[in-house]
C-alpha positions as CSV (number, residue, x, y, z in Angstrom):
1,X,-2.9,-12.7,10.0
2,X,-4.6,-14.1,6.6
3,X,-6.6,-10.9,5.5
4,X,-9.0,-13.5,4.2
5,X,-9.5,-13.5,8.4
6,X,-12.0,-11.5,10.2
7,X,-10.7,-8.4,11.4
8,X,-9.7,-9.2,15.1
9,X,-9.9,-6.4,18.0
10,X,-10.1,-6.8,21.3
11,X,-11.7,-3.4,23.3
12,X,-9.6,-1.1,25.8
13,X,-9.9,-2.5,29.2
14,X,-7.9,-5.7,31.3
15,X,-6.9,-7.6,28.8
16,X,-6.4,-11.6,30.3
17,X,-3.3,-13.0,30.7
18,X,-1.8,-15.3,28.3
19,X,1.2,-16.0,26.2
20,X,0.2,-13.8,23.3
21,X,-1.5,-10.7,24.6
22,X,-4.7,-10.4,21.9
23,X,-4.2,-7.0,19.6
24,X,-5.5,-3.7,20.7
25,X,-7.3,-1.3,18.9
26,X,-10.7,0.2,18.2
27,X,-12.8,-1.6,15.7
28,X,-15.8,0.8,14.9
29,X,-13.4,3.6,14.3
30,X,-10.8,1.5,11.9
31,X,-13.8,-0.2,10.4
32,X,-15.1,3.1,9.3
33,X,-11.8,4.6,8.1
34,X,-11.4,1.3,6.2
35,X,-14.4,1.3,4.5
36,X,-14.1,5.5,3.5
37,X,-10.3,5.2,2.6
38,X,-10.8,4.9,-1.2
39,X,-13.2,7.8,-1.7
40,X,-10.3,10.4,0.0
41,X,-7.6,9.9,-1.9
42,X,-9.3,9.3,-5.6
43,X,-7.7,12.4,-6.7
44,X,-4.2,11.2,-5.8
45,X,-4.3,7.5,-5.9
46,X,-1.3,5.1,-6.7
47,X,-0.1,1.8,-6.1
48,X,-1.1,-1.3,-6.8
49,X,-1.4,-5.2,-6.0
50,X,-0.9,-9.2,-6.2
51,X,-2.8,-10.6,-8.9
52,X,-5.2,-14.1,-8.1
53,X,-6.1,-12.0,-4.5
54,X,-2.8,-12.2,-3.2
55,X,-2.9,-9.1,-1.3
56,X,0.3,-6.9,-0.7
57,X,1.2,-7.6,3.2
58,X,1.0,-11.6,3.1
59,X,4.0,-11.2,5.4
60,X,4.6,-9.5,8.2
61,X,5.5,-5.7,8.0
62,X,8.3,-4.6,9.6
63,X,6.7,-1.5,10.9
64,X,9.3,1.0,9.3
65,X,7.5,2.9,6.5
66,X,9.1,3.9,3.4
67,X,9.1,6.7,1.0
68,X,8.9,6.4,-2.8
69,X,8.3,8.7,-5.1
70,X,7.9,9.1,-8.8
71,X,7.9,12.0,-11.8
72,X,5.1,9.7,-13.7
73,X,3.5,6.7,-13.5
74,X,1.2,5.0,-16.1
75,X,-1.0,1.8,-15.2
76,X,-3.5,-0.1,-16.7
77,X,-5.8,-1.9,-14.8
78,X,-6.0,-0.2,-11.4
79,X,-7.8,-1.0,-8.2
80,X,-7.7,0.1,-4.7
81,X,-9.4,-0.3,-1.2
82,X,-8.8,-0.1,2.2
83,X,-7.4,-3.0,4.4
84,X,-5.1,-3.9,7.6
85,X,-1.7,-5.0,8.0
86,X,-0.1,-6.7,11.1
87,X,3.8,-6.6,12.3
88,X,4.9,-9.5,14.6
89,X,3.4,-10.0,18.1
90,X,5.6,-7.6,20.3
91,X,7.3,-5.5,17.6
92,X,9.4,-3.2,18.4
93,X,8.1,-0.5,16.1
94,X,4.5,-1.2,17.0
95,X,4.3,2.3,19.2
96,X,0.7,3.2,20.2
97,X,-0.5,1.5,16.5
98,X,-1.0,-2.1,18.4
99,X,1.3,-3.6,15.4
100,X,-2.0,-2.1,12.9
101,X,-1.8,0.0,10.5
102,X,-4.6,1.3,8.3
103,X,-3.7,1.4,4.5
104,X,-5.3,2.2,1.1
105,X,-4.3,-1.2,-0.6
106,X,-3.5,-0.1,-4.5
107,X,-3.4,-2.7,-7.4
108,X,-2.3,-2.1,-11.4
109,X,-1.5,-4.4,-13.8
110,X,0.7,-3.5,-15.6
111,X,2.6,0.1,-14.8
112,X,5.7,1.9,-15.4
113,X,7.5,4.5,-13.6
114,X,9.9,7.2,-14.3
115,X,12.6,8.4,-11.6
116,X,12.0,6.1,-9.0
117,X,12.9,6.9,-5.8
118,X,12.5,4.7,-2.7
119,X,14.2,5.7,0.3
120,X,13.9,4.3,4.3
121,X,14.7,6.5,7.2
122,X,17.5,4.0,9.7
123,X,17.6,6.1,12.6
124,X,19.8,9.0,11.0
125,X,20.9,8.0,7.8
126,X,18.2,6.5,4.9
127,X,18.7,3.7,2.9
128,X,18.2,5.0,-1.0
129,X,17.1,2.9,-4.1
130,X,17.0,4.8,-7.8
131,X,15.9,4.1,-10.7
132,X,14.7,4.4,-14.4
133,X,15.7,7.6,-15.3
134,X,16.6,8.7,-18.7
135,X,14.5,7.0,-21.4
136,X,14.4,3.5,-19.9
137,X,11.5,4.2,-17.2
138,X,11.1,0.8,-14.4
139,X,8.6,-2.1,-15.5
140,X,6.5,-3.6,-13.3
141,X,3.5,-6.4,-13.5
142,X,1.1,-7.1,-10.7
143,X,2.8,-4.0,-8.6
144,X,1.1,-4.0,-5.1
145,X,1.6,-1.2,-2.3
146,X,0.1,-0.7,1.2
147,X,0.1,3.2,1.5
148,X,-1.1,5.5,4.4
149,X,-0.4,8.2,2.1
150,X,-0.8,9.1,-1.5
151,X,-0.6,12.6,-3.1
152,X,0.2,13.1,-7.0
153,X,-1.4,15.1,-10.0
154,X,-4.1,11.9,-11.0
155,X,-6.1,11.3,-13.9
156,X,-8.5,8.1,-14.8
157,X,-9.9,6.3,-17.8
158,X,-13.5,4.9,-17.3
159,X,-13.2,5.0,-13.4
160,X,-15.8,3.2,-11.0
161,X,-16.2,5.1,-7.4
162,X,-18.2,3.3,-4.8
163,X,-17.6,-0.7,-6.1
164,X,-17.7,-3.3,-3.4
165,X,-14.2,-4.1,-3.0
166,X,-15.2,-8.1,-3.5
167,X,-16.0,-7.7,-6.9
168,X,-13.3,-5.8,-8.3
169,X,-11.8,-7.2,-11.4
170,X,-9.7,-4.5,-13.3
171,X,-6.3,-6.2,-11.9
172,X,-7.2,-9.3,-11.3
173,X,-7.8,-9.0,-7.1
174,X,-10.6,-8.8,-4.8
175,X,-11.1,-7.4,-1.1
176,X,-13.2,-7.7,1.4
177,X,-16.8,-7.8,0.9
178,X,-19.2,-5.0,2.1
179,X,-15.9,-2.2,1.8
180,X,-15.7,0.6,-0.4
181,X,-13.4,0.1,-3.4
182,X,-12.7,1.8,-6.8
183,X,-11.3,0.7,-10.0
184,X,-10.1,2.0,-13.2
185,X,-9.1,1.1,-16.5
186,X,-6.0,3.4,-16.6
187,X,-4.3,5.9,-13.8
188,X,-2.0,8.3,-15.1
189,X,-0.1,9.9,-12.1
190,X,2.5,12.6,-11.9
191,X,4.2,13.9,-9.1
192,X,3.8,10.6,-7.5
193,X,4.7,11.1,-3.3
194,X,3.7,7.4,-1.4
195,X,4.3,6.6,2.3
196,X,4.2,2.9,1.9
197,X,4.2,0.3,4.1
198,X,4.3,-2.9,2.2
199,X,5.2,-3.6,-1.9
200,X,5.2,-6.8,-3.8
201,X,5.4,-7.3,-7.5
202,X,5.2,-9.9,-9.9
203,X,8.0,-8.5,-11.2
204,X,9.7,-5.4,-11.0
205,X,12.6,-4.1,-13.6
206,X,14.9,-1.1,-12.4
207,X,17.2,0.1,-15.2
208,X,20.2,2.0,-13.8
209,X,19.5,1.0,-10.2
210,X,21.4,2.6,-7.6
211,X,21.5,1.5,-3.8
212,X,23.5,4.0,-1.2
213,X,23.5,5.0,1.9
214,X,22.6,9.1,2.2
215,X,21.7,11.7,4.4
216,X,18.1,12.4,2.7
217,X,15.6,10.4,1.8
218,X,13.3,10.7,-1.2
């Protein structure tokens, strides 16, 4: 579903019969977590998004978070808000979520990281990216996450708490109009712990990237 797309929830009760069974959920609650998401996590805060309002989770999320984790990150042109994404009619992984799941969407400009670590748990045995270690730290432009959780050591240059996510315009995005958003023209973060549920980048440079199979994660 288009986040550009009204927010579509169909109440507990018999749900009709049909080929696609509509999503289940609970809007006032989700719209209200939505709305606050931003103002928890300003002290902690990370992650970023698409520039031109491309938002992170276009596509459909597979449903299997992912840890990543960082010693410092250092952004310019930071926003965040809180939005929706959707896994694939049916999925698998959808448990008692009804294939939604609540995120703080995160955007920066332009950011680097140092010691990346992204790791996904398989059922036993995680799938583990590093990266950028030493003196050559990743690069990334238009860096977008989807995060359900963000904790870090943060710091802000000329932050704005409270903005309506529609007129953001630090990195270039925008989200829906009437939720809370917050914006920033640098975020410092160390520390950096994200369970994410979505990235994209507009491109994303890993010096000394290493891919393995390993018995922890992140």
């Amino acid at each position: 579903m288009d986040r550009s797309e009204e927010l579509g929830v169909v109440p507990d009760g018999p749900e009709p019969q049909s080929a696609e069974p509509p999503r289940r959920g609970r809007v006032r609650l989700r719209r209200a977590a939505l709305m606050a998401i931003p103002a928890c996590v300003a002290g902690g805060v990370l992650m970023v998004m698409t520039a031109q309002g491309v938002l992170a989770a276009q596509f459909a999320i597979s449903g299997l978070p992912f840890t990543v984790t960082a010693t410092n990150l250092d952004g310019h042109g930071f926003e965040q808000y809180g939005d929706m994404d959707h896994m694939i009619p049916h999925s698998p992984n959808q448990g008692h979520t009804g294939g939604q799941v609540l995120v703080a969407v995160s955007a920066i400009k332009t950011a680097t990281l140092s010691n990346l670590c992204q790791s996904v748990n398989l059922g036993g045995i995680n799938l583990k990216i590093t990266a950028g270690g030493g003196s050559s730290p990743v690069q990334a432009t238009n860096l977008t996450t989807d995060s359900d959780v963000l904790s870090g050591d943060a710091s802000f240059t000329n932050i704005e708490i409270g903005n309506d996510a529609s007129t953001l315009d630090k990195a270039g995005v925008q989200g829906r109009p009437g939720v809370f958003g917050q914006q920033a023209d640098r975020v410092v973060i160390q520390n950096l712990r994200q369970n994410n549920w979505a990235t994209t980048a507009g491109s994303f440079t890993l010096p000394g990237m290493h891919l393995s199979f390993s018995g922890t994660g992140c």
